[in-house]
N, C-alpha and C positions, 0 to 999 in steps of 0.2 A: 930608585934611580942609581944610576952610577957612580962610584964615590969619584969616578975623574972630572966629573962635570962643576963647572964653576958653578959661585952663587947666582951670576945673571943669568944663564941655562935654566937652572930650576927656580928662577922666577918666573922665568919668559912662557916655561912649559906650564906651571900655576897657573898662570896667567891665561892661556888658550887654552886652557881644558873647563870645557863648558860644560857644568852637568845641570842637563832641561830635561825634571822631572815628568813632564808633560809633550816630551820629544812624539809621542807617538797618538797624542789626541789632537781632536778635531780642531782647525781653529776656525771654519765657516759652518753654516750649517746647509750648505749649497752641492755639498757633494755625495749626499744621496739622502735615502727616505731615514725617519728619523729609526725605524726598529735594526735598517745597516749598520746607522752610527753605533748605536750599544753593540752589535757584534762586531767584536773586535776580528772575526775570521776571514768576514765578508772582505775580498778586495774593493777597494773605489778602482770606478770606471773614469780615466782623465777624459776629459772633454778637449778632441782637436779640434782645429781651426777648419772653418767648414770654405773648401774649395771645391771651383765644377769644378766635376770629375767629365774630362775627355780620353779618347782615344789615345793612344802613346804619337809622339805627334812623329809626323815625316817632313824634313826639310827638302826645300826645290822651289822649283815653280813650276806650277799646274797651267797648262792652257785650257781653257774651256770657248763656249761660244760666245765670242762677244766679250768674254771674259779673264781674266790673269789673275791666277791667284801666287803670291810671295810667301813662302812660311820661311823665315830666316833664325837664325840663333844668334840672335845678336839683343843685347838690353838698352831699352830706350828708358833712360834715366830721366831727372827732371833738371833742364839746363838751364834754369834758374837758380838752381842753388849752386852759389860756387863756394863749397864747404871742401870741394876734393881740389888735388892738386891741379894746374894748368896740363902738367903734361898727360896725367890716367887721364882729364877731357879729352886732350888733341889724339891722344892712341884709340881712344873710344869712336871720337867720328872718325878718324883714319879707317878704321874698321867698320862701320858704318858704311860710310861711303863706296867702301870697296864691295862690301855684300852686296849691294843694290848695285852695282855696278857690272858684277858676275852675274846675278841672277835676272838682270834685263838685257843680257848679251844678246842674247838668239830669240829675242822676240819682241823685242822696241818697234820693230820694221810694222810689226801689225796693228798697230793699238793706232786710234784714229782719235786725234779730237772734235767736238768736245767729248770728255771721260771726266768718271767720277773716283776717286784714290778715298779709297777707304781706309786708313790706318787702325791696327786691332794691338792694345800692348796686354800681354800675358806676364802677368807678373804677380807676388805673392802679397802684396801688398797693392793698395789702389790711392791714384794722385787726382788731385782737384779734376773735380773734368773741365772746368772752366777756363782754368788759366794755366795750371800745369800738365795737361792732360796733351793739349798740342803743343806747350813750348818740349817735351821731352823727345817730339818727332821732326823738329827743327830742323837737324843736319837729315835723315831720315827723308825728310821731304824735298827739301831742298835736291839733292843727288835726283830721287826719283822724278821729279820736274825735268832735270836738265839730260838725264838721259829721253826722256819721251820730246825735248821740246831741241835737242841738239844743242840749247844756248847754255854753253857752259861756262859762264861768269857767273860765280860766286855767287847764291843767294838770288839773281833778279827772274831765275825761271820760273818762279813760282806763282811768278804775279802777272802770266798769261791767265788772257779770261773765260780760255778753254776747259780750268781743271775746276773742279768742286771738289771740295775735301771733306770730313767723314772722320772725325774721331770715335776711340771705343776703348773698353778696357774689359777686360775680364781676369778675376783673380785665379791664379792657376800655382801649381808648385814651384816652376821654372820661369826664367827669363827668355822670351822669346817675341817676333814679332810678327804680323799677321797683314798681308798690305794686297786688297784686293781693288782692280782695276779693270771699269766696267767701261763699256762705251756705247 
């Protein structure tokens, strides 16, 4: 060590110099066959997290027969938890709202009720399907209502007895959203 270095320095560096004998052995016996383990040449294989695998995705909206489909790049979170700030929420449906908003511009005029709003969330991780699974499509639904029903108060278009709704989740690498509309 350096003879400038005070006594606390060369404690502190004592102190976090870790020597593990055993740095470089097994500590499960889950990470391959037992004759891998004694070879110390053999690399272990890690084990990733197993997501579908789809297509690289295209955002827009697709018209079909009868049909609309929405792929958006926006993340439906679970709005139930309010662990994050007031304002990342309010920026988040701000941003919400506005996607669904652009991407039902030039073809609300078609969609007839009654329809069926299928919500699809792509996301890396998977939420309750029960009870957080729609609350994280809240603003999400909301906006898509009021753009197809015209009543743009806050919250009450969703509770025409026109739409039937359709939750779904599928784990994927990315955050995205998936909202097809049938009639």
């Amino acid at each position: 060590m350096p003879p400038q270095w005070t006594r606390w320095q060369i404690r502190n560096v004592r102190r976090f110099e870790i020597a593990n004998p055993i740095a470089d052995s097994l500590i499960s016996n889950s990470l391959g066959s037992p004759i891998a383990q004694r070879d110390s040449n053999v690399k272990r294989v890690r084990r990733s997290k197993i997501i579908d695998s789809e297509p690289p995705v295209e955002f827009g909206t697709f018209i079909g027969d009868r049909q609309i489909t929405l792929i958006l790049d926006i993340k439906a979170a679970n709005e139930a938890n309010h662990a994050e700030p007031w304002r990342k929420r309010h920026a988040r449906h701000k941003g919400q709202k506005k996607a669904i908003f652009v991407a039902l511009l030039n073809c609300k005029e078609i969609i007839k009720l009654p329809c069926t709003l299928r919500f699809t969330r792509y996301a890396p991780k998977t939420l309750d399907a029960h009870d957080n699974l729609p609350m994280s499509f809240k603003w999400i639904c909301d906006q898509t209502c009021a753009e197809l029903t015209g009543d743009l108060r806050p919250g009450l278009a969703d509770g025409n007895k026109g739409f039937t709704f359709q939750y779904d989740q599928v784990k994927f690498k990315k955050y995205y959203v998936k909202i097809e509309i049938s009639w």
